[in-house]
N, C-alpha and C positions, 0 to 999 in steps of 0.2 A: 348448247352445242351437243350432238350425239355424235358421240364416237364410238366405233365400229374396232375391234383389236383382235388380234388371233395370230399365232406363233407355231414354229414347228412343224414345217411342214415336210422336213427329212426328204425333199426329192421328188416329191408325188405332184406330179404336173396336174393331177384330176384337183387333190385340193387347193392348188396354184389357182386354178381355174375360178373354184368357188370363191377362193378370196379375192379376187379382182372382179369379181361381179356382187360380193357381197355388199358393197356401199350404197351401191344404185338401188339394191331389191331392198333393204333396212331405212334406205332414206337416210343414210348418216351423212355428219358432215365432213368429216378426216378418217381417214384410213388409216392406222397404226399396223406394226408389224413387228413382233416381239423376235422375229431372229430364227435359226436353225433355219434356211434355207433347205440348205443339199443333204444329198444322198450319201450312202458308202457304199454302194453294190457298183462295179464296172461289170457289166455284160459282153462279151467280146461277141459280136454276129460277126460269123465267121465264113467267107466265099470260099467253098470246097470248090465248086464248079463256077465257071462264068454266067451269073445271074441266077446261082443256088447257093439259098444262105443257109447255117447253120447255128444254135444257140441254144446253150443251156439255159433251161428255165424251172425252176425247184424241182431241182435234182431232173431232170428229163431233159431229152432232147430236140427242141421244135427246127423243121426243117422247111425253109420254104422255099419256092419257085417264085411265084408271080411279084410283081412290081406291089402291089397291091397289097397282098399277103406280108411282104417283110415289112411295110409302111404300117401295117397292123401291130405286127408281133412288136414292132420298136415302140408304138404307143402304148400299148398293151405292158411294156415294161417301162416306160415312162411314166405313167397313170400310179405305178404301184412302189414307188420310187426309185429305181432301177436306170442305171445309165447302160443305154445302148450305145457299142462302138461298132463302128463297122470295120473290118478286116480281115488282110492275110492269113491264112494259113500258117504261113514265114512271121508274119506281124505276132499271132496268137499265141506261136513256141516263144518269141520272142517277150511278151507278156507275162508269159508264164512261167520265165526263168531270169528274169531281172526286173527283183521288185522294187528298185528304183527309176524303172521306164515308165512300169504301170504306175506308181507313182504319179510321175507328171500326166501321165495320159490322162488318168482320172483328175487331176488338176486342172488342165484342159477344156474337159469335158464339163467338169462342173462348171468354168467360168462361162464358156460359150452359151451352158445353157441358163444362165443367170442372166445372161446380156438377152438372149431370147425372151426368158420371161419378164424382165423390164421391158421387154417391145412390145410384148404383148399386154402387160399392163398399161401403158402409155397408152395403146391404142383403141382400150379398151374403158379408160376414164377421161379420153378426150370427151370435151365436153358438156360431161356430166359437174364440172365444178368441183370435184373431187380431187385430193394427195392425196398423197400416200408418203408418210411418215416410215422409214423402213430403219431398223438395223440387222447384221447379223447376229450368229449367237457365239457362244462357248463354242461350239461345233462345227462351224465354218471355217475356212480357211481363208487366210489375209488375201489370196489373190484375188477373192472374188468380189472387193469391196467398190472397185474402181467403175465393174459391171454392174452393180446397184444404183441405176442411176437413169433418170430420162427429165421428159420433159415435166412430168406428173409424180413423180417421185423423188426423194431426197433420202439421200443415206443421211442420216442424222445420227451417225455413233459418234460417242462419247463428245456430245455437242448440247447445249439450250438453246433453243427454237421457239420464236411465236407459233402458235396454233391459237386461231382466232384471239379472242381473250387472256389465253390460255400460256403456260411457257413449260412446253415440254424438255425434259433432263431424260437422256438415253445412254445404254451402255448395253453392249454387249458381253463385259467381259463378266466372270466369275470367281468363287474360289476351288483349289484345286479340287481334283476328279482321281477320280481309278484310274482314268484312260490318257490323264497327260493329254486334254486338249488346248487346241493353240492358242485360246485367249483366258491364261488363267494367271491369276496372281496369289500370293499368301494375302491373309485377311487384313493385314495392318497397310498391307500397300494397295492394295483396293479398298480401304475406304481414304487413306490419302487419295486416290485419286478419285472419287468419289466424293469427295470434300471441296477439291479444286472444282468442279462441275457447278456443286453447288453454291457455293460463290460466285459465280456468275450470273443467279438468278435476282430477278427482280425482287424484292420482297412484297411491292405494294401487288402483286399478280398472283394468282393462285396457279400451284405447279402440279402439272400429272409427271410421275415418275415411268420412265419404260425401260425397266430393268430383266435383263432376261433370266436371271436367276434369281428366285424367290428371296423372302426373307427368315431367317433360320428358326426353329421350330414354331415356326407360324399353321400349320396347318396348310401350306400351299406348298410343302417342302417334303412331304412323309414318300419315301421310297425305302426298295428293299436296301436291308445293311450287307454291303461286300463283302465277300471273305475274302477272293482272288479274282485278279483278271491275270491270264495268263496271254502269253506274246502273240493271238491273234486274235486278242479282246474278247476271247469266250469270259463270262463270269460265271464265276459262282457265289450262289450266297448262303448266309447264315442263319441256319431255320429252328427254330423256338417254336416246340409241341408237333413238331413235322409242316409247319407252315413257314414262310420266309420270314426273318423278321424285320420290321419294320423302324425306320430312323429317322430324324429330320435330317436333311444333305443339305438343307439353302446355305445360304452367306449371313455369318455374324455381321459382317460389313456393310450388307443391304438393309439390315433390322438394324443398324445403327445410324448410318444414314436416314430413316425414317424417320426414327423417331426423332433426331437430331433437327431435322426440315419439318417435317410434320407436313408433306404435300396435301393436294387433296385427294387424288387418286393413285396406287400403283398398281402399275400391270405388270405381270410375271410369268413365265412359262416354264421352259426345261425338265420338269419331269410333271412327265405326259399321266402319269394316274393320279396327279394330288390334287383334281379339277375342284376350287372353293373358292367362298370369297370371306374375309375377315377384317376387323379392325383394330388396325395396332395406334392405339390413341385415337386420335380422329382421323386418323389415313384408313381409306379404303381401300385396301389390298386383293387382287384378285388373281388367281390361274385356272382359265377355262383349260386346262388340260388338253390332249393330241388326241384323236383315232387317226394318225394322217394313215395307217395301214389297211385299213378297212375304208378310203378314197371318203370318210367326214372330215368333215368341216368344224370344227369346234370351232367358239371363239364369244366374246364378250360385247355388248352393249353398253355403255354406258352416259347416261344424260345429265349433263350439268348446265348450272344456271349463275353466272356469278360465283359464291364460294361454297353452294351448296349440289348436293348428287343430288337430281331430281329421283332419278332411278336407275335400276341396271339389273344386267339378265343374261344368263348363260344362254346359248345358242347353239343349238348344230343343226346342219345342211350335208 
């Protein structure tokens, strides 16, 4: 069986794109999806005039007239993970000074467009013989979990799953962050829950793990070490010889889990520069790392046969 895997894709409907075409163009047989859906930017496209929009775009102002033209400018921020809203003037002040509106708006907006892109996955692996194996990540928000869903796709978080031969164990969640995202726990209650999962596996089956946060100083885990996030999530970090310095951030709870199960594959993602692959015992652990910003495609290969890896291979598109 080849499996096809890549995560993180922050919003960018261009590498949405690649990845629900990726199965077909590799020949694989299941589609994995390690989580980090959505975006964080809300775009307000704003009607000054009737059928004159207006929208900040880094730092500038793009204005357009034609039907055509704001159909652009909204893909055009779609593409580069950027939610376009459309509205008021009234609506925009309104945004702009109750950030508990914008809140759900951006809430909104992310699920609609999750519900979109299951439709457009669905309709795009009709056919083809293909799932898609999905969870969120640490970075998602619970309401969009309901819109990960079609006829071709299964949300599969914190669930075991046949996959062909195969019984995949999935979790989205993590351990804590700077940023206080919504699916985090301290490390002794994630790997309690992390334990109950594995208990439900088969033993005589060999298990791929699709865990969205690495395992802790694995080498799939090295990001800059925080100093501060201050209250509208700027960081800063802490720099050794005037360069940033460098940490593991994974989960003791996911290197414990491993080693505890000893699968035959883990896949992992969440931070987008520590793209490697490793072995922690006989588990082959991977993170094909993010460019979702630059519209690639990262993501992993891997070929099994029975209990053994035939092969496997980093990829971008």
């Amino acid at each position: 069986m080849l499996i096809y895997y890549a995560a993180d894709m922050h919003g960018s409907e261009q590498v949405w794109r690649k990845f629900i075409n990726a199965g077909k163009f590799y020949e694989a047989d299941a589609l994995i999806l390690g989580g980090d859906l959505t975006g964080k930017v809300l775009v307000p496209v704003v009607e000054e005039k009737s059928g004159r929009y207006v929208a900040r775009v880094f730092g500038r102002l793009e204005k357009v007239k034609r039907p055509r033209d704001l159909e652009d400018l909204e893909n055009s921020l779609r593409f580069n993970g950027f939610y376009p809203y459309r509205c008021s003037i009234e609506e925009n002040e309104r945004l702009d000074g109750d950030p508990e509106y914008r809140e759900q708006v951006m809430r909104d907006v992310m699920v609609e467009t999750v519900r979109r892109w299951s439709a457009m996955a669905d309709a795009r692996l009709d056919g083809t013989g293909l799932h898609l194996y999905a969870i969120p990540g640490n970075d998602d928000a619970f309401e969009i979990d309901e819109a990960l869903t079609g006829e071709h796709i299964s949300n599969v978080d914190n669930q075991v799953v046949r996959v062909g031969d195969y019984e995949l164990l999935s979790s989205s969640w993590g351990n804590p962050s700077p940023w206080h995202t919504p699916r985090e726990k301290e490390e002794d209650d994630l790997l309690e829950m992390f334990r109950g999962l594995a208990d439900q596996l088969d033993p005589e089956r060999p298990a791929i793990f699709n865990l969205h946060v690495p395992p802790y100083d694995s080498g799939l885990d090295t990001g800059p070490e925080i100093k501060e996030v201050d209250k509208d999530g700027q960081v800063t970090v802490k720099k050794l010889g005037g360069q940033p310095s460098q940490v593991p951030v994974g989960s003791r709870a996911v290197r414990c889990i491993i080693e505890e199960r000893r699968p035959l594959v883990g896949l992992h993602s969440h931070i987008h520069e520590s793209k490697n692959a490793v072995k922690i015992g006989p588990t082959l652990c991977m993170n094909p790392g993010s460019s979702y910003q630059d519209g690639v495609l990262d993501g992993a290969l891997v070929e099994l046969s029975g209990n053994e890896i035939v092969r496997y291979q980093f990829v971008s598109g």
